[in-house]
N, C-alpha and C positions, 0 to 999 in steps of 0.2 A: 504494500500500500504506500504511495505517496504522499506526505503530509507536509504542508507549507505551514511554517514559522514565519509574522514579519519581524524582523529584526531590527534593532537601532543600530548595531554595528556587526559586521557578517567574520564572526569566528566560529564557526562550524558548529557542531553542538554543543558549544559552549557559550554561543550565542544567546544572549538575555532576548527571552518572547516581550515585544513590544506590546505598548498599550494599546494602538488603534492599527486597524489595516490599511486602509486610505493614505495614511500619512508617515507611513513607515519607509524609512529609506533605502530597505533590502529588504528580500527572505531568503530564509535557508530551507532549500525545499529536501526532505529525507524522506529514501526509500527503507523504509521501515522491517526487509525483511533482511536488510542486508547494513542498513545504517548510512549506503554510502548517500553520500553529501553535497547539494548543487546549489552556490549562491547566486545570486541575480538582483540587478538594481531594480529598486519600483520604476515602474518606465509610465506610469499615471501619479506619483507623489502628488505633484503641485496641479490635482485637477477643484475645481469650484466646488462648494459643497454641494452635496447630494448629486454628484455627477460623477461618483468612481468608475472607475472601468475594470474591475476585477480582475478580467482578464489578458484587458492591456498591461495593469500593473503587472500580472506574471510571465508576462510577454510571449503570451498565448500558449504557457507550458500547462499537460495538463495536469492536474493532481486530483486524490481523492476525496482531500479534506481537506481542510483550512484551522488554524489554531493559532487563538487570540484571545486578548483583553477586551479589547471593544470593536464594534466594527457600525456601522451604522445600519438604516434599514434597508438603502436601496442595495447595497453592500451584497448583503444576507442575501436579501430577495434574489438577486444576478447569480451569484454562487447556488443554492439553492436548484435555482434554475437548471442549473448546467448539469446539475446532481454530485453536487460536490458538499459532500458533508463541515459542518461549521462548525467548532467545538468551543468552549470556552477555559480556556489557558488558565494554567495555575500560577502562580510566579513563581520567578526562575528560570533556568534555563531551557532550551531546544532540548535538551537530554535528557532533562528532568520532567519535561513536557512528553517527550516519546516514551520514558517507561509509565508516562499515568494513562496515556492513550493504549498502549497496548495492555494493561491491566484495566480497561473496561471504568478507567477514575477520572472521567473527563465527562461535565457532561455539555450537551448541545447547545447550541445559542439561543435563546428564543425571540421571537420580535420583539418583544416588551423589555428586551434587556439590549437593546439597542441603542445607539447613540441619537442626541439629538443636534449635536453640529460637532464642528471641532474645535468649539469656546470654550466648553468644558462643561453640556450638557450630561457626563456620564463621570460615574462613580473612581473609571480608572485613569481620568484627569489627575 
């Protein structure tokens, strides 16, 4: 399984999970059955709010899930879409992240726990 981390700064799985998706300046995208390791810049960072491009930010790679702190709704909604599962990050790192996702300790995003801009409508402002 492939799972995207965004990241503030891209040191493999050691990499600290960022607070929001949209505005994250990397992800470390891991393939999970093997751990190996693919960093990639947001190539959508600086888009308008509520105009992310999910997909452009991973620059059109695909993966199976997503794992984060906050993400907004149209965010959710695109990913969702695509059928790309959304998880909700624990803090800490990409490593620390991948053994709570494969132990079943992660759980899902929901609409209502979604961002309302990037002022710092959400708790992990």
């Amino acid at each position: 399984m492939k799972i995207c981390f965004p990241a503030e700064s891209l040191q493999g799985l050691d990499s600290m999970v960022y607070g929001h998706f949209g505005s994250a300046p990397g992800f470390v995208i891991v393939e999970t059955d093997t751990l190996q390791v693919e960093e990639i810049q947001n190539g959508d960072q600086h888009h308008a709010h509520g105009m992310c491009q999910p997909i452009l930010a991973l620059g059109g790679r695909v993966v199976d899930g997503v794992v984060v702190g906050g993400i907004g709704m149209g965010a959710l909604m695109k990913l969702e879409s695509q059928g790309i599962r959304v998880y909700k990050a624990a803090e800490g790192s990409v490593r620390q992240n991948v053994e709570r996702i494969l132990n079943n300790q992660l759980p899902m995003f929901t609409a209502r726990e979604t961002c309302g801009g990037h002022g710092g409508g959400c708790a992990h402002h």
